[in-house]
C-alpha positions in Angstrom: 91.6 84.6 78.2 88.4 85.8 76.1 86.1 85.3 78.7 88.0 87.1 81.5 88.3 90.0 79.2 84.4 89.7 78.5 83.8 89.7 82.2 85.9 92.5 83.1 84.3 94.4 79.5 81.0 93.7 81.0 81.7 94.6 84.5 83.2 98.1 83.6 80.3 98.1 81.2 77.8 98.8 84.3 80.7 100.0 87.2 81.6 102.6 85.2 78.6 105.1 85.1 78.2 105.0 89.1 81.5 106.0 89.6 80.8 108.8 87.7 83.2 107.6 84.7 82.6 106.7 81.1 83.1 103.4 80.1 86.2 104.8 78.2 87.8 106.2 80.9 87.4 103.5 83.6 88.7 101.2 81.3 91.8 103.4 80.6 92.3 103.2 84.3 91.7 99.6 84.4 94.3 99.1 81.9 96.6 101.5 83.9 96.2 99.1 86.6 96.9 96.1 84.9 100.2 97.8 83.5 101.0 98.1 87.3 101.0 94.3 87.7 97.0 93.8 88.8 96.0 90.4 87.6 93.3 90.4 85.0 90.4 89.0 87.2 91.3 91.7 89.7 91.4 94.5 87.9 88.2 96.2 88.1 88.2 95.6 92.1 91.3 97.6 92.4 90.2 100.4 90.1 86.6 100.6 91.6 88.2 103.3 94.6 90.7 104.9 92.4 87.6 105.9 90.0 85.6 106.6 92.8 88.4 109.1 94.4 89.5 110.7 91.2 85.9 111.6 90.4 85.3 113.3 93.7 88.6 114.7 93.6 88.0 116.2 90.1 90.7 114.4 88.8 91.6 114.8 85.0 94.6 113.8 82.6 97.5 111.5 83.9 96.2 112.2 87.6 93.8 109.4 87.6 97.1 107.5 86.4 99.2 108.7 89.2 96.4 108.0 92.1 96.3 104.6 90.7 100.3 104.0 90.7 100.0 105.1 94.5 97.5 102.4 95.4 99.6 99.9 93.4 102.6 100.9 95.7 100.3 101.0 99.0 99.3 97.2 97.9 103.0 96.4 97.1 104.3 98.0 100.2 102.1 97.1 102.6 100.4 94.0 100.9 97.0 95.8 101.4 94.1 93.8 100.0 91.8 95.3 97.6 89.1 95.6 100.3 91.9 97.5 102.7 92.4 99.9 100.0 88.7 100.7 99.2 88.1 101.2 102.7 91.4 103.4 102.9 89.7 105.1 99.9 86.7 105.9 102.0 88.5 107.0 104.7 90.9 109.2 102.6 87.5 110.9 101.0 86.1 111.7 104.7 89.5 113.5 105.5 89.4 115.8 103.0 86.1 116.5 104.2 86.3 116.6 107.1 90.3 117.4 108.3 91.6 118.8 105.1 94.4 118.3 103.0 93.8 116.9 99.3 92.7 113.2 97.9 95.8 113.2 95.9 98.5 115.0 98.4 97.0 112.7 101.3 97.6 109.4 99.3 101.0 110.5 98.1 101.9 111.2 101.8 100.8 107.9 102.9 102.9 106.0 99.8 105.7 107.7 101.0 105.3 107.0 104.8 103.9 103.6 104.1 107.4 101.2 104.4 108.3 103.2 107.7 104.9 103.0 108.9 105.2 99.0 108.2 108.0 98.7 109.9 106.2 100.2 113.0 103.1 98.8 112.8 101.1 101.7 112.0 98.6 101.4 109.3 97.5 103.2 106.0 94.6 104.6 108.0 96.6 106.2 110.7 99.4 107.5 108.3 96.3 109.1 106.1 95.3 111.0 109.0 98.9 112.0 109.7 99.0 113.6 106.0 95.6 115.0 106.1 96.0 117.4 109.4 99.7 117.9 108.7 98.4 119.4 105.4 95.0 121.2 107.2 98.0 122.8 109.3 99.9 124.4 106.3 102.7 122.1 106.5 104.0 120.8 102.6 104.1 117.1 101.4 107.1 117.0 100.9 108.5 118.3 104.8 105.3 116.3 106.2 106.5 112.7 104.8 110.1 113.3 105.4 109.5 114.4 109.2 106.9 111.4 109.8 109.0 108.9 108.4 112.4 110.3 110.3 109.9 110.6 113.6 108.6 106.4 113.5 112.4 105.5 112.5 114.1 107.2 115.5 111.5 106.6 118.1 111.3 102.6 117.1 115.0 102.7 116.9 117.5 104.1 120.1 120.5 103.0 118.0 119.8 105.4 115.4 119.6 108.1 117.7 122.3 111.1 118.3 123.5 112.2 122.0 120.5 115.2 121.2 118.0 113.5 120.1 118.4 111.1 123.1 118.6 114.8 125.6 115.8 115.5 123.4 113.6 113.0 124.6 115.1 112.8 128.5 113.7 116.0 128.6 110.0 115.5 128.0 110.8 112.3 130.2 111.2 109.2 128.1 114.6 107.4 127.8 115.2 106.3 124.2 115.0 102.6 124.8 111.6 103.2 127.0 110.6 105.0 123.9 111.4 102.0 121.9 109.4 99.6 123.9 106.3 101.6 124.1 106.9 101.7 120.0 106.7 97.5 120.0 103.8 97.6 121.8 101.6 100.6 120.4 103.4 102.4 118.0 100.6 104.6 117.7 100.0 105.4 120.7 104.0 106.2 120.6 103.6 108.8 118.5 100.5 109.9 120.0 102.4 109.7 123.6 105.3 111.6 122.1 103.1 114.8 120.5 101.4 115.1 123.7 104.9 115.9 125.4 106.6 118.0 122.9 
C-alpha cells in the first residue's frame, strides 16, 4: 500500500546514512530483498545487517546482492528471524576480526552447511565459526562446506556409514551408533568430541 511504501521510504530515508549507505543504494538492496520474497513491512529489518556487513566488508556491485540472497536462504533454511540474522551478522563481523576468513566466504559457507547443520541441531553461529577458522587455516570454501556437511551427516547417521568409516571411528574409540547418540544429545559437542580425537 502507499503508506507502507512511505514508511519504509522514510525509514531508509534516516537508516541509510548510518549504515554507511546512500539512500539509493540501501534501497536497491531493500528492493533486492523484497525480490527474494521479504514482505514489504519487513524489508528494511532484514536489510539493516546486510548493509551494515557489506559496508564493513567493502562490498561493491552485485556483492551486496549476493550477501543478501544468502541471508534470504539462511531465513528460508533455517527459519532464522530477522533478529537471529542481525545478531548472526554481528557475530559474522567479529570473526573476521578476530578468527579470519572473509564476511562474504564465511556466510556462503554457513548457507551451504546450514540444512545439514539443521538437521543436527547446530546453529548459524556455530557453523559461522566453522567457516571462519576453516578459512584462517588455508582450507577453500568450497572443500570446507563439503567436508562439514559430509562430517554432521555421517556422525548423526551410522547407517550411512562404510565398514571404514565405522574402523575409522573404533579407532579413536567411539562406535558409530555411540557416536550417533552423543550427536542427539549435543551435536556440538559431537563434533567438538570427535576433533579432539582425530
Amino acid at each position: 500500500t502507499d503508506g507502507t511504501l512511505s514508511k519504509v521510504a522514510e525509514e531508509i530515508r534516516v537508516l541509510a546514512p548510518a549504515l554507511g549507505k546512500t539512500a539509493t543504494e540501501f534501497s536497491a538492496l531493500a528492493v533486492e530483498s523484497a525480490k527474494l520474497g521479504v514482505a514489504g513491512d519487513n524489508v528494511v529489518e532484514f536489510t539493516k545487517p546486510i548493509a551494515g556487513l557489506s559496508k564493513i566488508s567493502g562490498l561493491v556491485g552485485e556483492q551486496p546482492a549476493k550477501l543478501a540472497k544468502s541471508f534470504a536462504a539462511l531465513s528460508s533454511i533455517t527459519g532464522a528471524s530477522n533478529d537471529d540474522l542481525a545478531n548472526y551478522a554481528a557475530l559474522a563481523s567479529r570473526l573476521d576480526d578476530s578468527i579470519g576468513g572473509t564476511i562474504p566466504n564465511i556466510v556462503e559457507f554457513t548457507r551451504q552447511t546450514a540444512a545439514a547443520g539443521k538437521i543436527v541441531g547446530i546453529g548459524i553461529g556455530e557453523l559461522a565459526a566453522y567457516g571462519s577458522t576453516l578459512e584462517s587455516l588455508g582450507v577453500k570454501s568450497a572443500v570446507s562446506y563439503r567436508a562439514v556437511n559430509s562430517l554432521l551427516v555421517k556422525l548423526a547417521s551410522p547407517q550411512t556409514l562404510s565398514a571404514d568409516s565405522i574402523e575409522g571411528l573404533r579407532q579413536i574409540g567411539f562406535e558409530a551408533s555411540e557416536m550417533a547418540d552423543i550427536m542427539k544429545r549435543d551435536a556440538e559437542g559431537g563434533v567438538r568430541l570427535f576433533l579432539e580425537r582425530v
